[in-house]
C-alpha positions as CSV (number, residue, x, y, z in Angstrom):
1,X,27.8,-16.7,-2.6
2,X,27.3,-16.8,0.8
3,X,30.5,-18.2,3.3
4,X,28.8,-18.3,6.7
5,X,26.1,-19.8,8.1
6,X,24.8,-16.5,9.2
7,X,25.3,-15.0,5.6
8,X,23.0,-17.9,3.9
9,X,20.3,-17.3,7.0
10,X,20.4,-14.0,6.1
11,X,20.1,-14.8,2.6
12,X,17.0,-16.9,2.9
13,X,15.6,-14.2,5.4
14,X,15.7,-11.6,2.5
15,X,14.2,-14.4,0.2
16,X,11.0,-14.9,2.5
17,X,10.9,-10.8,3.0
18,X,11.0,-10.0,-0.4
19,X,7.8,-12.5,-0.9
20,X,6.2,-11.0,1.9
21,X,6.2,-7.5,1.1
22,X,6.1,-7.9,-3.0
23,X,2.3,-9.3,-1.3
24,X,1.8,-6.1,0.8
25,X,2.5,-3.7,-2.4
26,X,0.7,-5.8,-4.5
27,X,-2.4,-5.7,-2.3
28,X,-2.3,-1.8,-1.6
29,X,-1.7,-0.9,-5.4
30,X,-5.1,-2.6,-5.9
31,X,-6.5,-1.1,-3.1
32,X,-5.9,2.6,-4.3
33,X,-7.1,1.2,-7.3
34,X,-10.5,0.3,-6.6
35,X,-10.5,4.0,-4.7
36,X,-9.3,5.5,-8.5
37,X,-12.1,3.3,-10.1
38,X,-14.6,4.7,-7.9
39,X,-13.7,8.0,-8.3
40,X,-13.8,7.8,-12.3
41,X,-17.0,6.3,-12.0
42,X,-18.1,9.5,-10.4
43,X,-20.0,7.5,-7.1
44,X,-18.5,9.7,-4.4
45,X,-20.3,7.4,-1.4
46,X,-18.2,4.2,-2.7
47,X,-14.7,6.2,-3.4
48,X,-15.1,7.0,0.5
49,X,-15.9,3.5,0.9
50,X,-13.1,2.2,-0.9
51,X,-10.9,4.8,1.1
52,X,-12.1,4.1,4.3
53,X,-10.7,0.6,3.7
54,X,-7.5,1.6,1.9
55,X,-6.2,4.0,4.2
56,X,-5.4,1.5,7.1
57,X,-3.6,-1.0,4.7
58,X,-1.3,2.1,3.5
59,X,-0.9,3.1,6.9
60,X,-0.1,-0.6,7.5
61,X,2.2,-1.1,4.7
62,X,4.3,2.2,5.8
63,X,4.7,1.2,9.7
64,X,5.9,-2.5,8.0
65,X,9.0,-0.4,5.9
66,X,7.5,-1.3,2.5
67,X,6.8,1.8,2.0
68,X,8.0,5.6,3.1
69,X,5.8,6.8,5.7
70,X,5.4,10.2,3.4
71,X,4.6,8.2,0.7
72,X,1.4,6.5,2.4
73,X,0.4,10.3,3.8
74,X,0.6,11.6,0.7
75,X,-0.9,8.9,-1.7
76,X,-4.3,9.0,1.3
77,X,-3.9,13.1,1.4
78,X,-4.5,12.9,-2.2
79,X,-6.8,10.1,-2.8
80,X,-9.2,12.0,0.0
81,X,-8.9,15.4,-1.6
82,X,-9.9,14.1,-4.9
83,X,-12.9,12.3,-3.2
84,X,-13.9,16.0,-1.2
85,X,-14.1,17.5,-4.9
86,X,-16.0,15.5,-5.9
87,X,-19.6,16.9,-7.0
């Protein structure tokens, strides 16, 4: 438990935090997945679509420290490649 009263703001910093970016994951993992969905569907103009509006939420979500910079590069470098083979 928490002694000082910078300990218990911290604590109830964290708390808010947490909430925060448990939201930001949440609303990128369904982003990418209405990019995946698109792509199974085989409709290549709405997978770019979906990336187009994906991409700056990841990018987003890796500049807040939710996520690994890397990770965000990586998860659009693949996402876009998958789009570009695409028939």
């Amino acid at each position: 438990m928490a002694n000082t009263k910078s300990a218990k703001k911290a604590t109830r910093q964290m708390v808010r935090r947490t909430d925060v970016n448990k939201n930001r994951r949440s609303a990128v993992k369904t982003q990418v997945r209405k990019v995946e969905e698109a792509i199974a569907s085989g409709d290549k103009a709405a997978a770019a679509q979906a990336l187009k509006s994906a991409e700056p939420s990841l990018v987003r979500t890796a500049q807040k420290g939710v996520m690994h910079r890397k990770t965000a590069a990586r998860k659009v470098s693949r996402l876009a490649h998958r789009i570009k083979a695409m028939a």
